[in-house]
Legacy VTK file of the C-alpha trace (Angstrom):
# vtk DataFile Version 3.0
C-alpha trace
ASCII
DATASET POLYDATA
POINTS 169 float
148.535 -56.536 147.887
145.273 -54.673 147.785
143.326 -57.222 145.526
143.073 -59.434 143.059
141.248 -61.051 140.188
140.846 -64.908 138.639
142.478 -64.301 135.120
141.676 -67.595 132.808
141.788 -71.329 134.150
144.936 -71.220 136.997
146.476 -67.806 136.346
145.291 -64.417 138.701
145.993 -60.605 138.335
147.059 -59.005 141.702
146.687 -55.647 142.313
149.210 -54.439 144.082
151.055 -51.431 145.715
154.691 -51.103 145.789
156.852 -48.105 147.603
158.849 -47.025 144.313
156.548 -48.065 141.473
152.902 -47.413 143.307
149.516 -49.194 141.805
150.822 -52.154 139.577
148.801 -54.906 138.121
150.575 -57.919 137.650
149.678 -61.672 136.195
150.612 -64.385 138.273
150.587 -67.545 135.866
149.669 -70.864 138.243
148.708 -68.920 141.152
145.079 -70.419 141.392
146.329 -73.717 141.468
146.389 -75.251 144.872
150.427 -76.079 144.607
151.074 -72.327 143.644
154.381 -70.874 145.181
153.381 -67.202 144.516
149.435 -67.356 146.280
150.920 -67.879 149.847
153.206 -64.454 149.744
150.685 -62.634 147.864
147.462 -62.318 150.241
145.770 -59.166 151.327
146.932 -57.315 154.316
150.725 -58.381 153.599
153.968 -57.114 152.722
155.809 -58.836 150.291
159.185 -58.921 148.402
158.578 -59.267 144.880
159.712 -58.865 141.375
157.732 -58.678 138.276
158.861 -58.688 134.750
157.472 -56.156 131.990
154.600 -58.076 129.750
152.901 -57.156 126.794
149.643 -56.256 128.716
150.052 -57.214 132.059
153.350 -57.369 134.092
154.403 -60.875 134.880
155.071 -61.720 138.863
158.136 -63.710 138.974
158.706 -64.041 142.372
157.273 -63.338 145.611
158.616 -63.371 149.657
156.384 -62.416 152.645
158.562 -59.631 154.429
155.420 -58.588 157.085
152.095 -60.888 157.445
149.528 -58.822 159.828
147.744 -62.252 160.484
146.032 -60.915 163.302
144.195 -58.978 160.799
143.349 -61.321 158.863
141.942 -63.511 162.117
140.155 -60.966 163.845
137.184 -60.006 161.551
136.812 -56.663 163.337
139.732 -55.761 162.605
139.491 -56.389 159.247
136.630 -54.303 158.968
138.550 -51.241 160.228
141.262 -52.131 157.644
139.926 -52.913 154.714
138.622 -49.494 153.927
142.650 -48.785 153.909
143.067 -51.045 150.972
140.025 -50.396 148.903
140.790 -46.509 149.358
144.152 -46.667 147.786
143.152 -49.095 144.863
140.270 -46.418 144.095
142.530 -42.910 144.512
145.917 -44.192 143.343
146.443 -44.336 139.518
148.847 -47.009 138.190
152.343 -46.396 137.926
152.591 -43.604 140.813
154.955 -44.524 143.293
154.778 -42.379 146.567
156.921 -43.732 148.977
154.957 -40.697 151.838
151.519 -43.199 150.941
153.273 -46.494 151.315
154.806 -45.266 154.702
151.422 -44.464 155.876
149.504 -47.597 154.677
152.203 -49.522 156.299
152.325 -47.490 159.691
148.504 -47.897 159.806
148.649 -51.681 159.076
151.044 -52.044 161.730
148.871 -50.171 164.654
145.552 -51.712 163.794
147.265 -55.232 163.908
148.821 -54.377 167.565
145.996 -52.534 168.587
142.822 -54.527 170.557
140.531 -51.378 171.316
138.267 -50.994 168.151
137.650 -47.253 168.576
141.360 -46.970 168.711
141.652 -48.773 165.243
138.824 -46.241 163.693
140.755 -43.425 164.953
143.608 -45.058 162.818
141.405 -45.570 160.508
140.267 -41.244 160.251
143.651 -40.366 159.898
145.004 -43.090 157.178
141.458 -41.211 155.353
142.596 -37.773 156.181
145.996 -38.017 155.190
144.989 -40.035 151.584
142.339 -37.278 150.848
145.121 -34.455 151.675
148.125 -36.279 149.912
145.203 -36.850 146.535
144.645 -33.066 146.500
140.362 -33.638 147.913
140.638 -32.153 151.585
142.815 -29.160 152.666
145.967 -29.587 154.800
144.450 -28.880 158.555
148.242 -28.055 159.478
148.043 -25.408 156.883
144.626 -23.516 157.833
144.750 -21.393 160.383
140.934 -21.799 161.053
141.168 -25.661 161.403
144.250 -26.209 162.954
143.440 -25.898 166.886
140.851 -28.764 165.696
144.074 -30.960 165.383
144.610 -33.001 168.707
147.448 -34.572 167.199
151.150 -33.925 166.410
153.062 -34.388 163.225
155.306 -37.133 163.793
158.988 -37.036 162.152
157.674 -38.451 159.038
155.205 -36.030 158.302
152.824 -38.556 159.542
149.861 -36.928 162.002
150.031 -38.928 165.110
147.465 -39.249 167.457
148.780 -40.042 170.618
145.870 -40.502 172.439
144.694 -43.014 170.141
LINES 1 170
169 0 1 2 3 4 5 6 7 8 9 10 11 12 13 14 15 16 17 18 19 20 21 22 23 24 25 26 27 28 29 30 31 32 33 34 35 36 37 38 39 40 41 42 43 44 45 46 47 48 49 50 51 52 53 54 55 56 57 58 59 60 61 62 63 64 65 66 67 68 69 70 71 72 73 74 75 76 77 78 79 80 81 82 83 84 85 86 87 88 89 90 91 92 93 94 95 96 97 98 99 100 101 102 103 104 105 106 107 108 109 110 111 112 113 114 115 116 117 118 119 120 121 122 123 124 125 126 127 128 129 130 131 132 133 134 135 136 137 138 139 140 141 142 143 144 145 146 147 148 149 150 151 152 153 154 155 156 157 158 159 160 161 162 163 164 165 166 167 168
């Protein structure tokens, strides 16, 4: 989920980011209300099983399951601060309705080493190269692995899913 919205009296629109259908905006009627089933599985910095059905204007959440809950993002406000970038970068790149299963990967894979990570320059350097990686994938920065000028400035490896990994970080 990389936001969300207060839509009338109880209802909310999430903004969300899914592996095969990308940026999707979906209403989630009752989820304001403090008995809501959807709210709990639906909260920033988590991966969630859901399914959505096609509205007139919005798309209607149905159903929602937390598969992944990086809570120790969401307690540590450092951390947070490292990672939120990560989620307001992809709402403001990503166009609706683009699935790229190569972005989810890395948003995930980024989630996942800031939350086990303690060191906070360790987390920026996550960080950098969730921000490199975006800006290459959207076409606004040139592939280092591809220049020839810029590519003994890499002190990284490309890992088997075409991820650059860092291992010093």
């Amino acid at each position: 989920m990389l936001e969300y919205s207060l839509y009338r009296e109880h209802d909310r629109i999430y903004t969300v980011y899914s592996e095969e259908f990308g940026k999707l905006l979906l209403l989630a009627r009752g989820s304001n209300r403090i008995v809501s089933k959807l709210a709990g599985h639906m909260e920033p910095f988590q991966v969630s099983n859901i399914m959505f059905a096609q509205g007139r204007y919005y798309d209607v959440l149905a159903q929602a399951e937390t598969v992944e809950s990086f809570q120790t993002i969401r307690e540590d406000m450092e951390k947070m601060m490292v990672a939120l970038p990560l989620l307001e970068t992809m709402s403001a790149l990503v166009q609706r309705e683009e699935g790229d299963p190569y972005l989810f990967a890395l948003l995930l894979k980024t989630l996942q080493k800031i939350a086990g990570e303690d060191n906070r320059e360790k987390c920026q350097a996550f960080l950098y190269h969730y921000l490199l990686h975006v800006l290459i994938r959207a076409g606004y920065a040139h592939d280092v692995r591809d220049e020839p000028v810029l590519s003994h400035l890499l002190i990284a490896r490309v890992g088997g899913d075409g991820i650059i990994v860092n291992d010093a970080c």
